[in-house]
MIVO-270136 format. One record per atom (N, C-alpha, C): atom name; x negated, y negated, z; residue in one letter. Coordinates in nm, 3 decimals, always signed. Each point is the difference from the previous one (the first is absolute). Layout:
% residues N
(atom CA (X Y Z) A)
...
//
This chain:
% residues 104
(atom N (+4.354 +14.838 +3.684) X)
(atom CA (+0.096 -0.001 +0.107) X)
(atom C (+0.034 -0.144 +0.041) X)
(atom N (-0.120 -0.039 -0.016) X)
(atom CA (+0.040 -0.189 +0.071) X)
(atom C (+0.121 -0.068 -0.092) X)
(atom N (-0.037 +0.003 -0.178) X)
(atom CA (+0.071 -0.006 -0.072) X)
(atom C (+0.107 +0.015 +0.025) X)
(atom N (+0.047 +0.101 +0.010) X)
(atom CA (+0.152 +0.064 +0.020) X)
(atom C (+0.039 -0.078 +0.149) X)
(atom N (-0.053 -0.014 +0.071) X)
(atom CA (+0.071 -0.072 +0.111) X)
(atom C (+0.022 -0.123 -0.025) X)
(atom N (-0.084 -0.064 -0.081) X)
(atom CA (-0.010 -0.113 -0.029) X)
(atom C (+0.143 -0.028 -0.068) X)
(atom N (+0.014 +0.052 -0.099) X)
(atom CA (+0.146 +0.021 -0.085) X)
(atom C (+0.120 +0.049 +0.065) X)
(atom N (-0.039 +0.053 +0.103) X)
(atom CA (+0.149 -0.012 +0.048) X)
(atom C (+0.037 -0.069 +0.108) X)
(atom N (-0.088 -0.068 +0.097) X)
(atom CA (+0.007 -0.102 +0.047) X)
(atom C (+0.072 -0.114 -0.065) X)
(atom N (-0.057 +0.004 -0.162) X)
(atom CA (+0.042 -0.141 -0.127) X)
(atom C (+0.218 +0.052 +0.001) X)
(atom N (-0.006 +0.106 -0.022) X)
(atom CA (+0.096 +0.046 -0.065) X)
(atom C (+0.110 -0.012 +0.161) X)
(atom N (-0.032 +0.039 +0.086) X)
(atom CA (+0.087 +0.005 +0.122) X)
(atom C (+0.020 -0.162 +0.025) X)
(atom N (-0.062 -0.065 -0.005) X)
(atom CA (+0.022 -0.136 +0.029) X)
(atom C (+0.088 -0.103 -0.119) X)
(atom N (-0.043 +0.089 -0.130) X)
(atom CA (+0.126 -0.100 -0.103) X)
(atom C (+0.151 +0.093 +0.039) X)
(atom N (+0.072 -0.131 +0.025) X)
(atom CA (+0.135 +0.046 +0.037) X)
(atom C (+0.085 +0.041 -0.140) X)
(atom N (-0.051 -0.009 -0.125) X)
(atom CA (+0.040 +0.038 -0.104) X)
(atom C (-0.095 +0.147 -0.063) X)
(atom N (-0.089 +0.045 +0.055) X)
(atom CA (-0.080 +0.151 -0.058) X)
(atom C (+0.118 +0.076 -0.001) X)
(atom N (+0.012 +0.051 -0.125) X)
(atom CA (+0.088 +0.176 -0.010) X)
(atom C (+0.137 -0.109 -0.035) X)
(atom N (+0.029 -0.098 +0.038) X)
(atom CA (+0.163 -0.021 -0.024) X)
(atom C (-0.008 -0.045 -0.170) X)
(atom N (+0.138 +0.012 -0.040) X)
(atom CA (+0.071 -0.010 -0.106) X)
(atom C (+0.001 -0.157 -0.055) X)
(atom N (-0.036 -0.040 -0.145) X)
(atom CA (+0.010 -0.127 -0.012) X)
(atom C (+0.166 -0.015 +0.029) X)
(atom N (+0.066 +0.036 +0.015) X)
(atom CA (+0.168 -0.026 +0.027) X)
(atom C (-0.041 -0.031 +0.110) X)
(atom N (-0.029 +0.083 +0.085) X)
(atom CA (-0.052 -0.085 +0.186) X)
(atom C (-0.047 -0.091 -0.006) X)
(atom N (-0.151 -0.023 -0.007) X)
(atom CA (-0.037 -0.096 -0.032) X)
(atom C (+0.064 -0.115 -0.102) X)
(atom N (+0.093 -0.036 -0.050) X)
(atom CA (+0.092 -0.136 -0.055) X)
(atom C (+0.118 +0.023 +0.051) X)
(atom N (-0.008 +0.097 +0.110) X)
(atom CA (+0.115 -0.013 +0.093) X)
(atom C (-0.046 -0.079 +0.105) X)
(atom N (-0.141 +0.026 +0.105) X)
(atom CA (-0.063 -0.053 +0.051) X)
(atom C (+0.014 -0.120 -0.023) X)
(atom N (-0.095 -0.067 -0.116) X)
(atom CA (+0.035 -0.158 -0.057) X)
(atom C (+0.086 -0.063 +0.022) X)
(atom N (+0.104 +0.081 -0.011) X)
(atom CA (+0.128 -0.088 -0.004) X)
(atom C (+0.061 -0.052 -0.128) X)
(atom N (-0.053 +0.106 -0.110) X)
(atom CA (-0.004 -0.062 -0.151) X)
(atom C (+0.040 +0.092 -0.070) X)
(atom N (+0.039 +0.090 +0.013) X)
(atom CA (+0.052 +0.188 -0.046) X)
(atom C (+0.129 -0.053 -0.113) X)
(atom N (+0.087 -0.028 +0.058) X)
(atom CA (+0.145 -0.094 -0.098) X)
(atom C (-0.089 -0.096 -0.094) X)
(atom N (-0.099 -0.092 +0.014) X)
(atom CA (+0.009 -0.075 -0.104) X)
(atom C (-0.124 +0.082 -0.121) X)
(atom N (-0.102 +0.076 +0.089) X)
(atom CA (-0.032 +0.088 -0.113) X)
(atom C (+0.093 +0.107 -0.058) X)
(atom N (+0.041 +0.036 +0.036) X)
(atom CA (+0.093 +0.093 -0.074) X)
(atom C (+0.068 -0.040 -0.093) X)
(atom N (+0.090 -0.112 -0.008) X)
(atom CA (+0.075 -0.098 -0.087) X)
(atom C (-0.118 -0.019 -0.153) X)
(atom N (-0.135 -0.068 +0.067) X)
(atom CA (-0.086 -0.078 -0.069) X)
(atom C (-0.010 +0.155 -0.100) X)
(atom N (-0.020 +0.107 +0.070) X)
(atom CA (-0.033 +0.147 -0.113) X)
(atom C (+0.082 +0.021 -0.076) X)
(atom N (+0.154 +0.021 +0.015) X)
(atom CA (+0.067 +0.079 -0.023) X)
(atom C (+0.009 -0.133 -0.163) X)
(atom N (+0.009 -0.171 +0.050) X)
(atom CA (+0.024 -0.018 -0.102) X)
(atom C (-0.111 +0.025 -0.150) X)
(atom N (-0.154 -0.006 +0.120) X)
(atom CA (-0.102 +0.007 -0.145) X)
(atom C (+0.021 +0.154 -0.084) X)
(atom N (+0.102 +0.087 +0.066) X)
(atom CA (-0.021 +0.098 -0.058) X)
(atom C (+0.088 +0.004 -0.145) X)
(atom N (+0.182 -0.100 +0.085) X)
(atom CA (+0.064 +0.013 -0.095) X)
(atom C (-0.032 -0.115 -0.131) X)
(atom N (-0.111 -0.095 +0.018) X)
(atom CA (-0.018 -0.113 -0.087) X)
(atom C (-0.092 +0.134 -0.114) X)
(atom N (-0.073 +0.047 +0.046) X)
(atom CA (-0.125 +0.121 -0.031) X)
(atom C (+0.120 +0.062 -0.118) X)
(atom N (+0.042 +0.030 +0.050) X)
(atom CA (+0.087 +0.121 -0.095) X)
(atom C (+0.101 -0.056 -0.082) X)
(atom N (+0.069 -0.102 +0.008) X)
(atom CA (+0.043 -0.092 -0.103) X)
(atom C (-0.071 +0.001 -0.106) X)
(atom N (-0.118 -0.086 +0.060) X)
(atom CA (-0.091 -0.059 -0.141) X)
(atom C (-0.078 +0.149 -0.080) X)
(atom N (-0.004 +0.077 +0.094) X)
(atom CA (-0.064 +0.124 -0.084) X)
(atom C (+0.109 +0.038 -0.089) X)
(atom N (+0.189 +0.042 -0.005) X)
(atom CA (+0.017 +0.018 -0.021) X)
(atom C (+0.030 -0.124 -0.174) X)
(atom N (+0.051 -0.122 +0.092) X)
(atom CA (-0.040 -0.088 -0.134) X)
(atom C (-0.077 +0.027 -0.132) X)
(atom N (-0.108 +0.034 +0.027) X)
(atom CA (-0.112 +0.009 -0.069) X)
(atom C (+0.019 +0.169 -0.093) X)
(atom N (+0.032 +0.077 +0.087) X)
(atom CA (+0.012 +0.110 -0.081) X)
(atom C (+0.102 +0.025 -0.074) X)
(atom N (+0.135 -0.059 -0.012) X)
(atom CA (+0.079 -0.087 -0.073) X)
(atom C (-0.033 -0.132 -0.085) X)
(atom N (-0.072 -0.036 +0.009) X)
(atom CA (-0.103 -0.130 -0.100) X)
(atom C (+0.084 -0.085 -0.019) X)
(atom N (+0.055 -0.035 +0.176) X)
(atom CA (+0.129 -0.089 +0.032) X)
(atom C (-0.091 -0.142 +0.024) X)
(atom N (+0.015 -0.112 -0.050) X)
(atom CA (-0.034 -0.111 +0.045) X)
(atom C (+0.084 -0.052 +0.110) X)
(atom N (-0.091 -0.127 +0.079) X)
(atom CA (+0.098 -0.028 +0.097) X)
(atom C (+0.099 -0.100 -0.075) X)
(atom N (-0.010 -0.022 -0.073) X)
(atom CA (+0.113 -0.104 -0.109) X)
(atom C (+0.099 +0.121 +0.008) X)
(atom N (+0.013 +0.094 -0.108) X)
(atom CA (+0.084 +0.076 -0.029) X)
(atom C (+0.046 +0.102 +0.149) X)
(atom N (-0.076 -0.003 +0.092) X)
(atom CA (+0.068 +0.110 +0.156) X)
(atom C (+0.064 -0.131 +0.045) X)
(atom N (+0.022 -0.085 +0.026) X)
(atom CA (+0.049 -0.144 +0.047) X)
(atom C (+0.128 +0.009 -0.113) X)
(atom N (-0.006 -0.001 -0.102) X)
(atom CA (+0.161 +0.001 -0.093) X)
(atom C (+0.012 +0.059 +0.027) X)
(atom N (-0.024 +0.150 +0.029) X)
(atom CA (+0.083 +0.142 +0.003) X)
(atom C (+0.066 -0.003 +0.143) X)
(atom N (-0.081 -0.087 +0.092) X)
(atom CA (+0.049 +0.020 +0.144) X)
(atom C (+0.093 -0.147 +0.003) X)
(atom N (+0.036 -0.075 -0.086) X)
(atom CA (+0.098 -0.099 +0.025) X)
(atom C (-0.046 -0.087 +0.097) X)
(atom N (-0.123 -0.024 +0.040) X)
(atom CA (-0.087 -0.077 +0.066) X)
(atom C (-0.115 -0.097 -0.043) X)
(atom N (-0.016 -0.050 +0.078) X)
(atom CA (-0.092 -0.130 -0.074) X)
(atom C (-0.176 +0.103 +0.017) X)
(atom N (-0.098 -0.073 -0.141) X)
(atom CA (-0.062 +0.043 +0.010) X)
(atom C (-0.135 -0.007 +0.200) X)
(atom N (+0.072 -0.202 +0.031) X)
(atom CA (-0.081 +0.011 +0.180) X)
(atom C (+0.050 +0.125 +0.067) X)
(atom N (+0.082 +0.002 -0.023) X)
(atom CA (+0.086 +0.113 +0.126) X)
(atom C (-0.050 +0.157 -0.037) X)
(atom N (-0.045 -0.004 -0.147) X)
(atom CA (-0.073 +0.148 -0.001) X)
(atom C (-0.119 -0.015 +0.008) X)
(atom N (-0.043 -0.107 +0.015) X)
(atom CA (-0.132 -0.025 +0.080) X)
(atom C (-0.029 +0.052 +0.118) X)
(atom N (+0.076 -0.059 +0.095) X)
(atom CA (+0.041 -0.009 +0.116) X)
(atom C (+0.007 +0.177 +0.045) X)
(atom N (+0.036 +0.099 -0.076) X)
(atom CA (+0.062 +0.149 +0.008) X)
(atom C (-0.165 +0.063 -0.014) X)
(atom N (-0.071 -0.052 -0.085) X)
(atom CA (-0.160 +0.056 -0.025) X)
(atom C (-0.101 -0.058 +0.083) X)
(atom N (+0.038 -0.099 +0.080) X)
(atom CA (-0.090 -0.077 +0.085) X)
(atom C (-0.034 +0.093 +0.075) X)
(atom N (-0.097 +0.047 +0.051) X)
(atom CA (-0.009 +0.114 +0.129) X)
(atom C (+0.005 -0.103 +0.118) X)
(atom N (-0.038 -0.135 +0.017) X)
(atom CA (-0.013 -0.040 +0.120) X)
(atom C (+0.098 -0.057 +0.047) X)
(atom N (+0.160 -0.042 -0.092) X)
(atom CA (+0.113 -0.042 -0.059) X)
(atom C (+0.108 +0.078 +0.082) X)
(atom N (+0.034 -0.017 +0.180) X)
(atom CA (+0.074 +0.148 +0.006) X)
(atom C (+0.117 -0.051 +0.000) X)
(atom N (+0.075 -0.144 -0.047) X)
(atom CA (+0.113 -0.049 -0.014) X)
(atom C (+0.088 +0.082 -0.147) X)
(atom N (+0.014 +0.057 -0.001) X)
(atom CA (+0.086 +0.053 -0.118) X)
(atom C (+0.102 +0.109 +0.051) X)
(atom N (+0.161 -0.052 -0.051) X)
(atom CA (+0.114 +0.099 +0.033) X)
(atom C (+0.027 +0.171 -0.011) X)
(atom N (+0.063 +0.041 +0.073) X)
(atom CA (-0.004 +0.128 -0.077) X)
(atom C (+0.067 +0.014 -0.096) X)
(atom N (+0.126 -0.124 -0.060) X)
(atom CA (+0.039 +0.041 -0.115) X)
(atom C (-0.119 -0.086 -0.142) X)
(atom N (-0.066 -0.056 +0.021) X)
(atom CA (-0.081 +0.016 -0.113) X)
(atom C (-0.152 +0.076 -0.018) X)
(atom N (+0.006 +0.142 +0.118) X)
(atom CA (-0.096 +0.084 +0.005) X)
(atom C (+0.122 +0.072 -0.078) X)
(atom N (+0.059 +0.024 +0.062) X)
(atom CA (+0.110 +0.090 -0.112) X)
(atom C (+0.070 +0.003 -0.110) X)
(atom N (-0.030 -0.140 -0.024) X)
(atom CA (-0.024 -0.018 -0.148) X)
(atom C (-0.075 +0.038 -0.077) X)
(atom N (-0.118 -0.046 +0.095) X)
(atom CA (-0.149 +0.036 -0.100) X)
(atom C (-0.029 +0.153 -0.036) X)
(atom N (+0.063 +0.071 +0.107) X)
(atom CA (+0.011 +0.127 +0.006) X)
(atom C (+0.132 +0.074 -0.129) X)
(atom N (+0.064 -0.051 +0.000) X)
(atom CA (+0.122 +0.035 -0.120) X)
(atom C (-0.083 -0.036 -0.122) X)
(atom N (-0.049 -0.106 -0.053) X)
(atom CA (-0.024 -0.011 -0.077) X)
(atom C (-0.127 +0.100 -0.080) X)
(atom N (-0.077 +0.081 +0.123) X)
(atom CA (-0.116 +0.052 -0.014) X)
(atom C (+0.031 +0.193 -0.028) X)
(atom N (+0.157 -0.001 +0.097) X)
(atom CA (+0.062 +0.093 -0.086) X)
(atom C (-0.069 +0.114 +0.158) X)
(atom N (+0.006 -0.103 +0.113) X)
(atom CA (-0.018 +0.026 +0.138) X)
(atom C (+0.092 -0.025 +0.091) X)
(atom N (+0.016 +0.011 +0.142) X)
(atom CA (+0.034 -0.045 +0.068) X)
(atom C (-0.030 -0.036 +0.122) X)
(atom N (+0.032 -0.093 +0.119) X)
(atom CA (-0.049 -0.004 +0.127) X)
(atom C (+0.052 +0.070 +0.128) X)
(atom N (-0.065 +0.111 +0.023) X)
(atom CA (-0.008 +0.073 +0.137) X)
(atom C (-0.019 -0.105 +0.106) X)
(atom N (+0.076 +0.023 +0.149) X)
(atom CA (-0.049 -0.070 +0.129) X)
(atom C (+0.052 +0.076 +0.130) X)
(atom N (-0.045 +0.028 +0.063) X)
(atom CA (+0.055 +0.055 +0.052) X)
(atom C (-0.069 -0.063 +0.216) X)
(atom N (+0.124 +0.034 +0.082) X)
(atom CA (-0.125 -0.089 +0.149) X)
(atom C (-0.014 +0.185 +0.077) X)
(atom N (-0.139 -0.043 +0.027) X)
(atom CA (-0.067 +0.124 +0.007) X)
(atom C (-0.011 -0.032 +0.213) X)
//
C-alpha cells in the first residue's frame, strides 16, 4: 500500500505523467522543430531504402535527378533539413514515387 502511494504521489507531481509525447514537445516549446527533424529522417529513410532496392548508386540517382551528386547528399542527410520540395520530388519521380503534404 505504501508503494502505491508512493507512486502516485511521483506520478501526480510530474506535470508530464499520462500526457502525449506531442504534449510534452509542445510543452518544450520544440513540437515544430521535432516534427520537421522526423518527418525529414523518415523521408531521407525511404529514399535510400528505396535506392538500394533499385541498386541505384548515389552517382547514377544524382544523373537521373539532374542534380549534383552534394545536393543528393544533402536529400539523404537525415540531419540536412535544408532541401526543396522540388528536388524531394525529383528524387521521388525518379524512384517511380511521389511527394504527399498535406497542413494537418
Amino acid at each position: 500500500m505504501i508503494l502505491k502511494e508512493h507512486l502516485m504521489d511521483i506520478t501526480s507531481s510530474n506535470p508530464h505523467s499520462g500526457s502525449s509525447l506531442e504534449s510534452f514537445l509542445e510543452g518544450e516549446g520544440i513540437l515544430e522543430e521535432a516534427t520537421t527533424a522526423a518527418v525529414k529522417r523518415v523521408i531521407a529513410w525511404q529514399i535510400q531504402q528505396e535506392m538500394e532496392h533499385r541498386k541505384l548508386s548515389k552517382t547514377a540517382m544524382a544523373r537521373l535527378m539532374e542534380t549534383s551528386r552534394a545536393q543528393l547528399d544533402r536529400v539523404l542527410n537525415p540531419e540536412d533539413g535544408n532541401v526543396t520540395l522540388d528536388t524531394l520530388q525529383r528524387a521521388a519521380k525518379v524512384l517511380g514515387r511521389r511527394v504527399r503534404l498535406e497542413l494537418a
